[in-house]
DRENDOVEX-577585 format. One record per residue (C-alpha): y, z, x negated. Coordinates in pm, whole numbers, padded with zeros to 5 digits, always signed. Layout:
BEGIN
YZX ...
# end
This chain:
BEGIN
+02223+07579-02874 +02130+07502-02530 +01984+07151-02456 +02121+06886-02194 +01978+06742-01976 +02072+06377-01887 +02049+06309-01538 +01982+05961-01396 +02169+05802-01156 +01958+05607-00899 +02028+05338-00711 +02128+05422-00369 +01963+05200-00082 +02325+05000-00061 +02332+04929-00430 +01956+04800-00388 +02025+04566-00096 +02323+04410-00255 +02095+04329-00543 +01846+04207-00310 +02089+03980-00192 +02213+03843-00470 +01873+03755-00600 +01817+03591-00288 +02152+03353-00276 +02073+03266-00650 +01692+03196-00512 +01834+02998-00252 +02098+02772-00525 +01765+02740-00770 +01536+02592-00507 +01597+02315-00408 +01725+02176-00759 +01364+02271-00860 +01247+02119-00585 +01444+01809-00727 +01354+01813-01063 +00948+01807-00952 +01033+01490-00683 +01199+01332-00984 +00893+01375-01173 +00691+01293-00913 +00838+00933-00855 +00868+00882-01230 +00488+00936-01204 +00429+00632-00927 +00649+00428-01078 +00438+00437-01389 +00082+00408-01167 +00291+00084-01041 +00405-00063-01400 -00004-00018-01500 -00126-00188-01234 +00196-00450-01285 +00051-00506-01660 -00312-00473-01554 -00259-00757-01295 -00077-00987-01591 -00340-00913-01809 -00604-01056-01554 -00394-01352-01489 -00384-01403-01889 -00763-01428-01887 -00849-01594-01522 -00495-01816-01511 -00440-01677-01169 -00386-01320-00946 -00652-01161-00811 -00742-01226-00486 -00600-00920-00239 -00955-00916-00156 -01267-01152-00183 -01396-01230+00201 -01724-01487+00310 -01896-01411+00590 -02276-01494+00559 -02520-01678+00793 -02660-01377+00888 -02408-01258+01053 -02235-01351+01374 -01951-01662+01266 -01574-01499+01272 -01313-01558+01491 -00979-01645+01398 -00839-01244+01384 -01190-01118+01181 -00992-01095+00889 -00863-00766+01001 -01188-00631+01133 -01332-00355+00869 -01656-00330+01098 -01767-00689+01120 -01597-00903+00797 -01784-00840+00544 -01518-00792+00337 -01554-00799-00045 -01414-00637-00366 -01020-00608-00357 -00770-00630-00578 -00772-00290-00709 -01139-00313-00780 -01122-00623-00955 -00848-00488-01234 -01052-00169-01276 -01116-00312-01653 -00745-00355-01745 -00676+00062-01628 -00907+00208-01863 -01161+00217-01547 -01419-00091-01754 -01718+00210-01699 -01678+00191-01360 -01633-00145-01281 -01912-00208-01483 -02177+00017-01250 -02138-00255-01005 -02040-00560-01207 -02344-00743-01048 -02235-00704-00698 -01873-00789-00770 -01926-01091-00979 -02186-01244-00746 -02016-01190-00415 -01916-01520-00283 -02300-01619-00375 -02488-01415-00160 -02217-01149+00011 -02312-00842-00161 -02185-00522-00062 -02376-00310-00327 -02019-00262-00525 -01918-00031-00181 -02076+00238-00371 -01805+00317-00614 -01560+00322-00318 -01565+00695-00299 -01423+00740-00654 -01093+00897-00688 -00874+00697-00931 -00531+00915-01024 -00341+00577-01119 -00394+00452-00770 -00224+00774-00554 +00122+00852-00568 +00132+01223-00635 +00439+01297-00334 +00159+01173-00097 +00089+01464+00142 -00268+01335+00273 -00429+01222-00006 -00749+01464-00050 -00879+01368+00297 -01084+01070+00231 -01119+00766+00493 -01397+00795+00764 -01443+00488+01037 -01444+00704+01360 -01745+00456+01483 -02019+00490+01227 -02058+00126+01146 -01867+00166+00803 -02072+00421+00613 -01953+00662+00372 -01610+00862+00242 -01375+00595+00120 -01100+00792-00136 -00760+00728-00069 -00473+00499-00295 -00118+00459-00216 -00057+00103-00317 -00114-00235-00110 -00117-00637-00266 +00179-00827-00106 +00038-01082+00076 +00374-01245+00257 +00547-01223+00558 +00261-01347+00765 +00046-01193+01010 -00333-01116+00815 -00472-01345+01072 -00569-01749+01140 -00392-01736+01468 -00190-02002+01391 -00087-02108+01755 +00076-01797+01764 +00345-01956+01450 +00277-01611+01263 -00010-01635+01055 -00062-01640+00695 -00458-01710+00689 -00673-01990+00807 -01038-01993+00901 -01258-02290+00742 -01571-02245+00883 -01724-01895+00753 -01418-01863+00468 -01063-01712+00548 -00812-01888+00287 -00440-01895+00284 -00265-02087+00528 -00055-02394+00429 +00167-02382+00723 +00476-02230+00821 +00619-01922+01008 +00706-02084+01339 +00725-01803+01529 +01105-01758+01634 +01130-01444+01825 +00995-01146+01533 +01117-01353+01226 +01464-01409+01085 +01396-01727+00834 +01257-01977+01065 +01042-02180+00972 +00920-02000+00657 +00614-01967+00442 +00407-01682+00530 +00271-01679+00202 +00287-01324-00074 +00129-01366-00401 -00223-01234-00347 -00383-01297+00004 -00772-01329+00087 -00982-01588-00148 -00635-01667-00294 -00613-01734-00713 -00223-01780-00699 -00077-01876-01044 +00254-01730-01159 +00353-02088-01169 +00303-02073-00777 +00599-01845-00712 +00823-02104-00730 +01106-01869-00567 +01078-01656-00925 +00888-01433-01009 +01189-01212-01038 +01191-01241-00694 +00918-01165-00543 +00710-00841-00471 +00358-00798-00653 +00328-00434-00557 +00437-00211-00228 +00390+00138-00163 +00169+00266+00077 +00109+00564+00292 -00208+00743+00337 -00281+00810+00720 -00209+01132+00833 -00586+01177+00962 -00935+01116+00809 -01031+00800+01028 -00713+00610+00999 -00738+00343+00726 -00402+00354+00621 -00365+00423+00203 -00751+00356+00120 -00793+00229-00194 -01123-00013-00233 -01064-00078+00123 -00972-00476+00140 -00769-00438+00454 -00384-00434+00558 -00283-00090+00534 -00526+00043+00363 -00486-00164+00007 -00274-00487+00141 +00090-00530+00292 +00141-00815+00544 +00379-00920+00780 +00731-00756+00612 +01048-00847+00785 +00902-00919+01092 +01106-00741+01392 +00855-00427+01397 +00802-00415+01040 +01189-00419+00947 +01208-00217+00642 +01062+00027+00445 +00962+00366+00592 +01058+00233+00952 +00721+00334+01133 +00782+00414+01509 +00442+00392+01767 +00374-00013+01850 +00456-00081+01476 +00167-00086+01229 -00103-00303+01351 -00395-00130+01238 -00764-00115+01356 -00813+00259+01473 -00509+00377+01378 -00400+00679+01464 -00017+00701+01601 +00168+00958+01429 +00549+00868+01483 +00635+01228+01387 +00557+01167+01041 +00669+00813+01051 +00283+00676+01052 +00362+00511+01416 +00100+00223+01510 -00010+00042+01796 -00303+00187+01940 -00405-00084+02166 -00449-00316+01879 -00832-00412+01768 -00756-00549+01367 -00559-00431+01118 -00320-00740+01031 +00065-00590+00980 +00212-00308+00798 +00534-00210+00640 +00597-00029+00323 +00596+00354+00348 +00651+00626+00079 +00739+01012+00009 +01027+00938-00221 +01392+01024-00060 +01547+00696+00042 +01312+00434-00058 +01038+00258-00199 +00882+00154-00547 +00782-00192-00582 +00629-00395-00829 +00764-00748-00916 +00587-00978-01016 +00776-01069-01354 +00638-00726-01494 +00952-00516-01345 +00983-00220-01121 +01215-00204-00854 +01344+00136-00658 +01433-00056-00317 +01640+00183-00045 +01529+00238+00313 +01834+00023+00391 +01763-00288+00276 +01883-00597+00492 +01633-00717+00708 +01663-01070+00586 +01583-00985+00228 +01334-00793+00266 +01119-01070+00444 +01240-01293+00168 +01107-01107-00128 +00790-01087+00022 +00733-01456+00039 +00671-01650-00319 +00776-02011-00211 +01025-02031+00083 +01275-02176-00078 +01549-01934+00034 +01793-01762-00196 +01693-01342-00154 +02014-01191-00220 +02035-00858-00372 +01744-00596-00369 
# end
């Protein structure tokens, strides 16, 4: 019997780019829910760095009675006596361990805390700067994975700072006011007392940039501060413990550094003023930020012509918002559109205003 044979049909080239097509409309449809899904993850990520450093922030208040300070600050003899905007000035301050240093214990971080324990701990005796060397360490719990800049650590431009400072994506609230002593300006939310920044007792004065008048200027943790929970007398449902942060978009712009005890780089100040409005709103002649480099493009605006870092508004990655920490242990997804007036509001622990919603 003769055999045969089966002949295969191929495809011809219209068959193939039909196919080609298709997988490519069906790529197209899969994308960008995949792309979803990972964002999704992503955020659920930071908002879980945020709820440990919530807990790890209550647990330090259970054993000191207070907040840690946003970051320690004395300026010895030796050095030249501050002026009234020093606070903001990374070169010259002699600025101490931050907040995020000091709760390295309560995030499973006790080994390193305790390779410079001495320094830290003996500080505001003699103005040590010995616990600068752990500064480089990255900490996972401190970045938000969406951020895009992250692996480029922090350089000062001018030398005087040594060393690669890693980057973090989360700042201390410390109010509505300006990060300086200024006070004849009606903004601040520090004093000077002869070498020592503290927290001002005053008021926001200042008419023209804010939209509770007068106000306190004061956020939960702020330099030297040991604010109680008992101290947020507006609730601590109410008030921000935490804010998201944005790493600058270059190596020698301080913005999103984590041991770095400085606004923008690990400290939020001035929210709800009228070039701070709202999350993510970061055009050029917002961010006040020593060396910062302007990047309105990517939303990392700041004013170039300013010499200290004292202002900064929230910033994140995730679509239409920010995370935020409260300070009763909670964690808050807060839209880009929030109303100017609240968001000034929930940034300041005691002004006696009601916030409305967030």
């Amino acid at each position: 019997m003769a055999t045969q044979k089966r002949i295969s049909k191929a495809f011809t080239l219209i068959e193939l780019l039909v196919v080609i097509a298709i997988i490519a409309i069906l790529i197209g449809l899969l994308l960008p829910a995949v792309q979803k899904v990972r964002e999704a993850g992503k955020r659920m990520e930071c908002s879980n760095n945020i709820k440990q450093m919530v807990t790890a922030l209550h647990n330090y208040h259970d054993i000191f009675t207070c907040f840690p300070p946003a970051v320690k600050m004395i300026i010895p003899n030796s050095l030249p006596a501050p002026n009234i905007s020093d606070s903001g000035d990374y070169q010259k301050n002699n600025f101490g361990p931050n907040w995020l240093v000091l709760i390295l214990p309560f995030i499973e971080q006790e080994n390193l805390y305790k390779s410079v324990q001495s320094s830290i701990e003996n500080y505001y005796l003699n103005g040590n700067t010995a616990w600068r060397t752990i500064a480089s360490q990255e900490i996972k719990a401190y970045k938000c994975p969406s951020e895009s800049f992250g692996s480029t650590p922090f350089k000062d431009k001018d030398g005087i700072l040594p060393g690669n400072w890693a980057r973090g994506n989360y700042g201390a609230n410390a109010g509505p006011g300006m990060f300086h002593a200024r006070f004849l300006l009606g903004n601040n939310s520090l004093q000077l007392m002869g070498r020592v920044f503290t927290e001002s007792p005053g008021l926001i004065t200042q008419v023209n940039d804010y939209l509770q008048v007068p106000s306190s200027p004061r956020g939960v943790m702020s330099i030297n501060s040991n604010t109680s929970i008992n101290r947020i007398t507006d609730g601590s449902s109410n008030t921000v413990l935490i804010d998201e942060l944005r790493t600058g978009t270059i190596g020698t712009d301080l913005r999103g550094t984590w041991a770095l005890g400085q606004v923008g780089a690990s400290i939020l100040a001035g929210a709800g003023r009228g070039d701070s409005p709202g999350p993510n709103i970061s055009t050029s002649i917002m961010d006040d930020i020593m060396n910062g480099y302007d990047d309105p493009a990517k939303a990392m605006g700041c004013d170039t012509r300013i010499r200290y870092s004292h202002q900064v508004t929230t910033k994140s990655y995730h679509t239409g918002g920010v995370i935020l920490g409260i300070a009763d242990g909670s964690i808050r997804f807060v839209q880009n559109k929030i109303d100017r007036k609240v968001y000034q509001l929930i940034h300041s622990r005691d002004d006696g205003f009601p916030n409305g919603d967030f």
